[in-house]
C-alpha positions as CSV (number, residue, x, y, z in Angstrom):
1,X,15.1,73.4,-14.3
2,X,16.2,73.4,-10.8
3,X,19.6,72.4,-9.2
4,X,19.7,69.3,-7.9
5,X,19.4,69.7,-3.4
6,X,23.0,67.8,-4.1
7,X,24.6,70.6,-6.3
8,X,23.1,72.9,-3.7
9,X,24.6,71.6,-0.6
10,X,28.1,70.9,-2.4
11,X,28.4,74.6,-3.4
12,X,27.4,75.8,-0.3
13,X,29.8,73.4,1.5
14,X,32.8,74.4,-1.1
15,X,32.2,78.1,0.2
16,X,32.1,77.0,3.9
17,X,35.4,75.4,3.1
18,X,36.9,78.2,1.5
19,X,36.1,80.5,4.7
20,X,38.2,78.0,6.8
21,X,41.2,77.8,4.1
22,X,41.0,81.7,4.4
23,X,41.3,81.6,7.4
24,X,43.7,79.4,7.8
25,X,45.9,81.1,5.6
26,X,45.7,84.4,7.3
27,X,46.2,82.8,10.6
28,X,49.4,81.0,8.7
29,X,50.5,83.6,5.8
30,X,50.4,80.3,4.1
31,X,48.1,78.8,1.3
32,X,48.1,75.7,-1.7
33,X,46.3,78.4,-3.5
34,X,46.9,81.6,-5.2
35,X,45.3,84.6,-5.8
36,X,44.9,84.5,-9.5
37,X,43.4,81.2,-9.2
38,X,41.1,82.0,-6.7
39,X,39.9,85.0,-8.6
40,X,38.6,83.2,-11.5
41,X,34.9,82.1,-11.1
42,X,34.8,79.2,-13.6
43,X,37.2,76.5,-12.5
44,X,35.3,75.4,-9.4
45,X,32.3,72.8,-10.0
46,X,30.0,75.8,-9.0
47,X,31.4,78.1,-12.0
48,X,31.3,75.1,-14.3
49,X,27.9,74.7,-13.8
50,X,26.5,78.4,-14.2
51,X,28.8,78.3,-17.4
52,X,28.0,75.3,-19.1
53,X,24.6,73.6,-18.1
54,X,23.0,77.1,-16.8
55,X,23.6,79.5,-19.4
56,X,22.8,76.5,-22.3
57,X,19.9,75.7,-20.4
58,X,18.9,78.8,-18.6
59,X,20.1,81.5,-21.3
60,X,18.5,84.7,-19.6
61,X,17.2,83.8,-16.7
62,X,17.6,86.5,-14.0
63,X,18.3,84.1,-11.0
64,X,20.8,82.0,-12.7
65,X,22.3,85.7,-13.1
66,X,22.3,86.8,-9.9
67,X,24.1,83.5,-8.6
68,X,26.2,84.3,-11.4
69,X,26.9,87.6,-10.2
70,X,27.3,87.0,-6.6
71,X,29.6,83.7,-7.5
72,X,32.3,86.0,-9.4
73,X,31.6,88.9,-6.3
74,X,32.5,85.8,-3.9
75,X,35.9,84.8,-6.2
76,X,37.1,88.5,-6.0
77,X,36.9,88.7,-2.5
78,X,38.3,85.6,-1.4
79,X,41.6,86.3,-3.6
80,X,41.7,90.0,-2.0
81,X,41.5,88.2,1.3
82,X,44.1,85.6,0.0
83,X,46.7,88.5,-1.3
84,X,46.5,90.0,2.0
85,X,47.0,87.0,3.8
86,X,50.1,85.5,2.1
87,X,51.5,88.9,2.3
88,X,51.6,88.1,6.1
89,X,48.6,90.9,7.0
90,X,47.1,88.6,9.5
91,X,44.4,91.6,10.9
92,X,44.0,93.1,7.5
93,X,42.6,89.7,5.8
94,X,40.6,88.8,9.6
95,X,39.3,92.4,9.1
96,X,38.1,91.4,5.6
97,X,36.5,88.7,6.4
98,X,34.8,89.7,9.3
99,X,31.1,90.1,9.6
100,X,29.7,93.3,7.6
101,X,32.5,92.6,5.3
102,X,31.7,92.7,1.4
103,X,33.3,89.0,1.4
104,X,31.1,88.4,4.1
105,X,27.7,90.0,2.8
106,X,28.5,88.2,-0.9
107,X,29.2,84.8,0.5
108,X,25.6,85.0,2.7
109,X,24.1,86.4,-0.2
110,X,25.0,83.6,-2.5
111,X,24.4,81.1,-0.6
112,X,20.6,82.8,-0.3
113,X,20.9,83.2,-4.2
114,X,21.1,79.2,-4.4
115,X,18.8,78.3,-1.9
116,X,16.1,80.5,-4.3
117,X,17.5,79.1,-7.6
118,X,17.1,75.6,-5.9
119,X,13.3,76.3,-4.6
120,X,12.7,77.6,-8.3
């Protein structure tokens, strides 16, 4: 079982989104979200799906795994970057979201872990 190109490009597009509403918060020190939300991996449609359908579907498999992985990697980072940013450290959250960041090498490696689970 492969995930549909639809669930693809929606989970892709819900991280594109959440770089711009982190950014937008450092840029504002402002945010609808918080932290402890944002650190929990199985609230978003993403996290449902690699919890429900995934694991009683695909108990095991090793690239449902690594999505799974890389998708909780993703959630820590964004609420680190979150923290610092409602905490009003503008440079410190840019600085962890900036290229060669960990946020930044999880998010591109997710999205490359569900382009593979989609071509499986």
């Amino acid at each position: 079982m492969s995930m549909s190109q639809d669930v693809i490009l929606k989970a892709i597009a819900a991280h594109g989104q959440w770089k711009q509403r982190l950014r937008d918060a450092a840029a504002t020190g402002k945010s609808e979200f918080r932290p402890e939300v944002v650190k929990t991996d199985n609230a978003c449609d993403l996290g449902k799906w690699i919890y429900g359908e995934a694991k009683a579907k695909l108990p095991g498999d090793p690239r449902v795994e690594e999505v799974r992985k890389l998708h909780a990697e993703f959630h820590e980072h964004a609420a680190q970057v979150l923290s610092l940013a409602l905490v009003g450290k503008k440079a410190e959250a840019e600085a962890a979201m900036a290229l060669g960041s960990p946020y930044s090498k999880v998010s591109t490696a997710l999205v490359n872990a569900l382009k593979k689970l989609q071509a499986a």
